[in-house]
N, C-alpha and C positions, 0 to 999 in steps of 0.2 A: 677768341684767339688764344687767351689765356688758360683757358680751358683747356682746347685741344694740344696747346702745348704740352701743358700738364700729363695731357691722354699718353701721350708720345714718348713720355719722360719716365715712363713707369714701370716698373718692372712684372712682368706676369706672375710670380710667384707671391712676394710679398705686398704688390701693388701701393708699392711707393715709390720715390725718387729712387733713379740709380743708384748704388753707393759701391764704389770700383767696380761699376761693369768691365766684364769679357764677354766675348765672343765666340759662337759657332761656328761650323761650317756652314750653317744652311742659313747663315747669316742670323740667328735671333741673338739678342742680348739680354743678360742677366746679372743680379748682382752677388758678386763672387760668393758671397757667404748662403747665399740663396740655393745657388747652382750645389755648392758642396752639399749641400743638407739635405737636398733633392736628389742626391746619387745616393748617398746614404745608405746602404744594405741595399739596393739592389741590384740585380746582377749584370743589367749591361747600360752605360752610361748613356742615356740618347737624350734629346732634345724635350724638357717637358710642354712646349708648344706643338712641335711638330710627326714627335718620335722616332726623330731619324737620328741613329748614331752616330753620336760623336766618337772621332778616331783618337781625340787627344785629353789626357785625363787630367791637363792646366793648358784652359783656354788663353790665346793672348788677350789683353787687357783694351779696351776699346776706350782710348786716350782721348776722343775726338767726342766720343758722347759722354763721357764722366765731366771735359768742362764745359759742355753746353746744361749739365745737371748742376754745376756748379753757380755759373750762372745765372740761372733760372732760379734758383735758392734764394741767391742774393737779390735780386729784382723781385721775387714775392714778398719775400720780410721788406725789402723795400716799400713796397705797393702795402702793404698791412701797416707801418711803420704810418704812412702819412695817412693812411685813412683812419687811424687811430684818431691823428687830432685833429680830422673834419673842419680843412682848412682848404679856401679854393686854389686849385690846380694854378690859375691863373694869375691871380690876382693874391695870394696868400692870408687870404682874408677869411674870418667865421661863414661857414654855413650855414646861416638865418633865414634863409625864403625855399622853397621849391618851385618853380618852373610848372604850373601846368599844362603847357604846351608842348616843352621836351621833356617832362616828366624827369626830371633831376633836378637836383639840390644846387643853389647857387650861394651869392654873398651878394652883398647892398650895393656892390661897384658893377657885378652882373647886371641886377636887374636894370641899370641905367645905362649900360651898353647896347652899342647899334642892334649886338646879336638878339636881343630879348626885349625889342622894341616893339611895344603895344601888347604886352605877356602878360598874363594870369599869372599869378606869385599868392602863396600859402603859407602862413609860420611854418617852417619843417617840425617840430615839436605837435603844434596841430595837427597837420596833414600826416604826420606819424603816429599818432594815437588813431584817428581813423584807421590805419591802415595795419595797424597794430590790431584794433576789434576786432576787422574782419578776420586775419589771422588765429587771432584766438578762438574765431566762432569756427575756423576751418579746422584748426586744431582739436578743438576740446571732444567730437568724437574718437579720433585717432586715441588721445587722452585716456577717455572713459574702455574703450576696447581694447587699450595695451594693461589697466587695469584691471580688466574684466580678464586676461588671455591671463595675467601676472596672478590673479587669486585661482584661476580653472588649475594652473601650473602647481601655484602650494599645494592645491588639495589632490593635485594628482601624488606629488610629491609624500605628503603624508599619507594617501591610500597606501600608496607603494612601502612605506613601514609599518603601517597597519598589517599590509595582508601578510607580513614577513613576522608579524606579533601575533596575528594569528595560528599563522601555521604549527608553529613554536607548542602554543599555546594547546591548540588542536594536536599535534603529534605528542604532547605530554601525556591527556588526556584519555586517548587512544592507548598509549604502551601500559597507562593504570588499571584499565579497561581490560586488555589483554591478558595481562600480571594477573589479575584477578583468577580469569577464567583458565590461563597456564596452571594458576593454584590449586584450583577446584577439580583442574584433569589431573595435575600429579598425585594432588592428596586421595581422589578417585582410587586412581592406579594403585596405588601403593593399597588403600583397601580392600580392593578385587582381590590381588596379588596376595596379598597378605592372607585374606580366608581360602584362596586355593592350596596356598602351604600350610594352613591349616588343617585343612580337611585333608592334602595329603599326607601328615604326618599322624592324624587319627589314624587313619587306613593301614597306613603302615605298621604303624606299632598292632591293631589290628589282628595283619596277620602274621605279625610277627610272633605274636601270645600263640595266636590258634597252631601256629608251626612248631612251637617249644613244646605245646601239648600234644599233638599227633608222634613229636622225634620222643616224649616219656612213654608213651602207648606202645610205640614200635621197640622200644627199650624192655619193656615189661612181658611181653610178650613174644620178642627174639630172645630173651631168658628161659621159656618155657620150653618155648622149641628146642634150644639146645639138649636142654634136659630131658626130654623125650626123646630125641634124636641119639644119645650115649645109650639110655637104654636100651633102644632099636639095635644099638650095635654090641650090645653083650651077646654072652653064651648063655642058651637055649635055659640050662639050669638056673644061672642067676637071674638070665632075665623072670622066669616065671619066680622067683623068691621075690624080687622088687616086683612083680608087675602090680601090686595092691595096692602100693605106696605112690607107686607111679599114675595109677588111674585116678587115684582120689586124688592128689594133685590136679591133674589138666581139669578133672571135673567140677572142682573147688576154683578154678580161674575161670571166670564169666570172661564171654567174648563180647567187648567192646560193642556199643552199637558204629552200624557203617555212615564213614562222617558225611556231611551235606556241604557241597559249596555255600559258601555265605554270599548271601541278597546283600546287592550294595556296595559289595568291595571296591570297586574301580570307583575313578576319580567320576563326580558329577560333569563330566564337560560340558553336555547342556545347559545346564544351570547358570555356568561361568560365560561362557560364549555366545549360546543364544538370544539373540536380539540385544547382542553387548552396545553398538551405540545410540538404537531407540532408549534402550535403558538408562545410559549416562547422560542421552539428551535431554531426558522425561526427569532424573534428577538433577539435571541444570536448573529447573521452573525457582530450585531454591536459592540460587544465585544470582540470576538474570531477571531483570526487570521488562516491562514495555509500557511507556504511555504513551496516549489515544490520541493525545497532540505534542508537538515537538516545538517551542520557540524560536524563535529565527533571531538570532543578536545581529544579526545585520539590518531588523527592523527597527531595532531597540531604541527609544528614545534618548538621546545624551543622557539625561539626569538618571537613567535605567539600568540596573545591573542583572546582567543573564547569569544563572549559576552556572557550572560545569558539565551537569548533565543535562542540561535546556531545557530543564521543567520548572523551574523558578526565577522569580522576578523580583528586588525590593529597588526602594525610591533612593538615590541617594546624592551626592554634589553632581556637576555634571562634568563630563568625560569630555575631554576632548577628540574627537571621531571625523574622521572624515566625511564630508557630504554627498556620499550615495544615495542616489533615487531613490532607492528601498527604504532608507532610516526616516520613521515618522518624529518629525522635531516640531508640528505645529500641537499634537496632543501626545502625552506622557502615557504609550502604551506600546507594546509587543506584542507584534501579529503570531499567529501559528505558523510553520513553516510549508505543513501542504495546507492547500485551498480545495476547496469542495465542489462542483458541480452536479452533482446527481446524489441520490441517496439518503441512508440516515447515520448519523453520527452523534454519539453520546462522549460527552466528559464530564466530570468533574473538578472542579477546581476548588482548595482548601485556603479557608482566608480567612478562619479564627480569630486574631484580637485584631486581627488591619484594622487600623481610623480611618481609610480613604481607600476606596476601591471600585473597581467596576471590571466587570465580565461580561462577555456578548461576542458579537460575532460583525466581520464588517467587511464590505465589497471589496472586490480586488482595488477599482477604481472610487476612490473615495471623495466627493467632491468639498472645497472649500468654500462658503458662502459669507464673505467676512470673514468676522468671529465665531462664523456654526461651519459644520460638517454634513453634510447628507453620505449615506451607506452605511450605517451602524447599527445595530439595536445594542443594549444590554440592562442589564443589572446593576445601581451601582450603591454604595454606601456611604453616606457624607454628615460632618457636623450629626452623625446620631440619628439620622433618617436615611432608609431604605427608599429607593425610587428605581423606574422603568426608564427607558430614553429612548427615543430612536431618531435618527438625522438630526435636525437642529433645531429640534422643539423641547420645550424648558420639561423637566423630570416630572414625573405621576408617580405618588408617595403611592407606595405598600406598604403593609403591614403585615409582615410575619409573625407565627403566634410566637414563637421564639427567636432566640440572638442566634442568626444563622453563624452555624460553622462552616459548612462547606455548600458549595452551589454547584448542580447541576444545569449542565447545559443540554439537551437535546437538538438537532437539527434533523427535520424532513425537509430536505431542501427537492423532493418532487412535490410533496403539498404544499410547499411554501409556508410552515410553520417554525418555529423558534421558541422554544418553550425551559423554562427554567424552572425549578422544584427545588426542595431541600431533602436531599437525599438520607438524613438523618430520621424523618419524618415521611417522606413521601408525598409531603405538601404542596400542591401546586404554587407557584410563588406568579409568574406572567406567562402568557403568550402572544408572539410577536405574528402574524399574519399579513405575507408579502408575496410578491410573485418575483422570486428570485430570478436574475438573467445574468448578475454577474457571477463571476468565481468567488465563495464565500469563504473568508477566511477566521479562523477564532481569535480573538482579541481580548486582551489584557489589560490595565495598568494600575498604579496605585502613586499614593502621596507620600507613603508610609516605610519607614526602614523597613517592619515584619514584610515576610514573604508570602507572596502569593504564590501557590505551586500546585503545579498539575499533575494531580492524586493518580498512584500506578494501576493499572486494569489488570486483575487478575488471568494469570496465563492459565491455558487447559489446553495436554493431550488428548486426540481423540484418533481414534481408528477405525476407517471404514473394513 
């Protein structure tokens, strides 16, 4: 009854006691501070029980239930008040026994009344430590699952500023990337551009000389003419007195040979234009890189550090990361980012003075057996000895004729071979022999500040 009182007493908004209810028309009650808050910016006041508009924007005050809220207040702290000092109703005496029969708590003047004649009686301290176990046994799941939900929460929490550290990180990265290759196309440009105003300011001046010389030719020459041409207009007598002086003239002036357009004058347009962005792309091979594998730092073990271009890896404190399925935390290595199912695939990896290392390649699904691993093969380097591995069987020493620098990896993953060599050498170093079924990934890791890093593959144009 106490309850449903309570139920009765409560307001829909804030769901607690009254505190100055009013009143609706469609009869619901709320408390004043409640109702105002609840109109708040919107645009027409209605009921938030029923949604029917209210016509009046100060409801009258509902006098009648604010003191049954009132008194219901005082009769709970009441009721709290004497359960506090677990004293009987009846008799004002400690409650020392429980009742097994009515299953409540009595005092020592109870249990010898008529009501609790021939009764089962339990220390309450007893009989509340039982009942207390079972509670904690009902409890400690809810427990362990509100802590299980409280750690899934952080780590959601911290993924959520990870992947905002990422991006950051990632969009830096990118615009360096870009910057670069912006650079390579302006400085391009500017050289293109620069030998075409080259070669047209040769050209120009060119036929600028061959033009000075044709306008002295024409100069030398509309001189002779003239002088003939005076002649031609003398009288009959003088002309024949000059005509000796005049003939050995024009005879004595050699005629010019007739000039030749010149080969070549115009601008090479071809030259500049044709196949302009094969050409700028086939010169990009000098600024752009590509390797054959690409690390995944989303696989990266905590103590792992991916460089910026995701072909290096060194060992260093460990990172605090969130716990994604992807990130391998039971062994210290970074997967490649694509995984293999058909084909052949070669890389190389450079691992020079590392003291702790290992290369290989390892299943999509990696299985844990204890302390071993099944889906792995590789190569690895340790305490000064070279060894093979594969799943979770202890290392097979090799012996290299020399201190490898760099190690080759091969993958035929249709013949199911895995073969490693020193590419310095050509030396065969193992072959791992498997019948692959999963997706194979290349795998990495080290103990070692030095970097392990995956050597770039020479790029080549080709044209059919």
């Amino acid at each position: 009854m106490s309850f449903r009182a309570e139920e009765n007493l409560t307001c829909p908004v804030c769901q607690d006691i009254f505190k100055d209810p009013v009143v609706l028309t469609c009869s619901h009650s709320f408390c004043k501070h409640c109702l105002q808050t609840w109109w708040r910016g919107k645009p027409a006041q209605e009921c938030p029980v029923c949604k029917r508009r209210s016509s009046r924007s100060e409801p009258p005050r509902n006098l009648a239930l604010k003191n049954l809220c009132e008194s219901f207040v005082v009769e709970r702290d009441q009721r709290a008040s004497a359960g506090s000092e677990s004293l009987c109703a009846l008799h004002a005496e400690k409650l020392k026994l429980f009742c097994l029969d009515h299953q409540q708590p009595v005092c020592l003047v109870c249990r010898d009344s008529r009501t609790h004649s021939s009764h089962r009686f339990r220390p309450v301290h007893e009989f509340a430590q039982e009942y207390k176990k079972e509670l904690e046994n009902s409890l400690r799941p809810l427990q362990e699952k509100r802590k299980l939900l409280e750690q899934v929460r952080a780590n959601c929490e911290q993924t959520a500023e990870h992947v905002k550290v990422q991006a950051r990180r990632t969009e830096g990265e990118m615009k360096r990337q870009f910057e670069k290759l912006h650079r390579f196309l302006r400085e391009e440009e500017e050289a293109r551009i620069g030998a075409l105003r080259e070669e047209e300011e040769l050209k120009s001046r060119t036929m600028k000389e061959k033009t000075e010389a044709l306008g002295r030719e024409i100069a030398a020459l509309s001189h002779a003419v003239r002088a003939a041409e005076e002649e031609l207009r003398a009288e009959d007598v003088s002309f024949l007195l000059n005509y000796p002086a005049a003939e050995e003239r024009l005879r004595r002036r050699p005629l010019p040979d007739d000039p030749q357009p010149l080969s070549g004058a115009l601008i090479d347009v071809a030259k500049h234009l044709g196949n302009l962005t094969f050409n700028i792309w086939n010169a990009m091979r000098e600024v752009v890189s590509y390797a054959p594998v690409i690390l995944d730092p989303n696989t990266a073990n905590p103590e792992l550090a991916v460089s910026e271009d995701l072909t290096a890896v060194t060992h260093g404190e460990r990172q605090k990361l969130p716990e994604n399925p992807e990130r391998i935390d039971y062994h210290r290595s970074v997967r490649g980012w694509e995984g293999f199912t058909c084909g052949v695939h070669t890389w190389d990896v450079d691992v020079r003075d590392n003291a702790a290392w290992f290369v290989g390649a390892a299943a999509e699904f990696v299985h844990k057996r204890g302390r071993f691993k099944s889906g792995f093969w590789q190569v690895e380097f340790h305490n000064g000895k070279y060894g093979v591995r594969t799943s979770g069987d202890p290392p097979a020493v090799v012996r290299p004729k020399k201190k490898l620098q760099r190690i080759r990896v091969h993958l035929d993953w249709n013949r199911g071979k895995l073969s490693f060599s020193d590419p310095d050498t050509n030396a065969h170093i193992h072959t791992f022999t498997h019948t692959f079924t999963d997706r194979l990934f290349p795998c990495l890791g080290t103990l070692h500040e030095l970097p392990l890093r995956i050597l770039q593959s020479k790029i080549c144009v080709t044209r059919e």
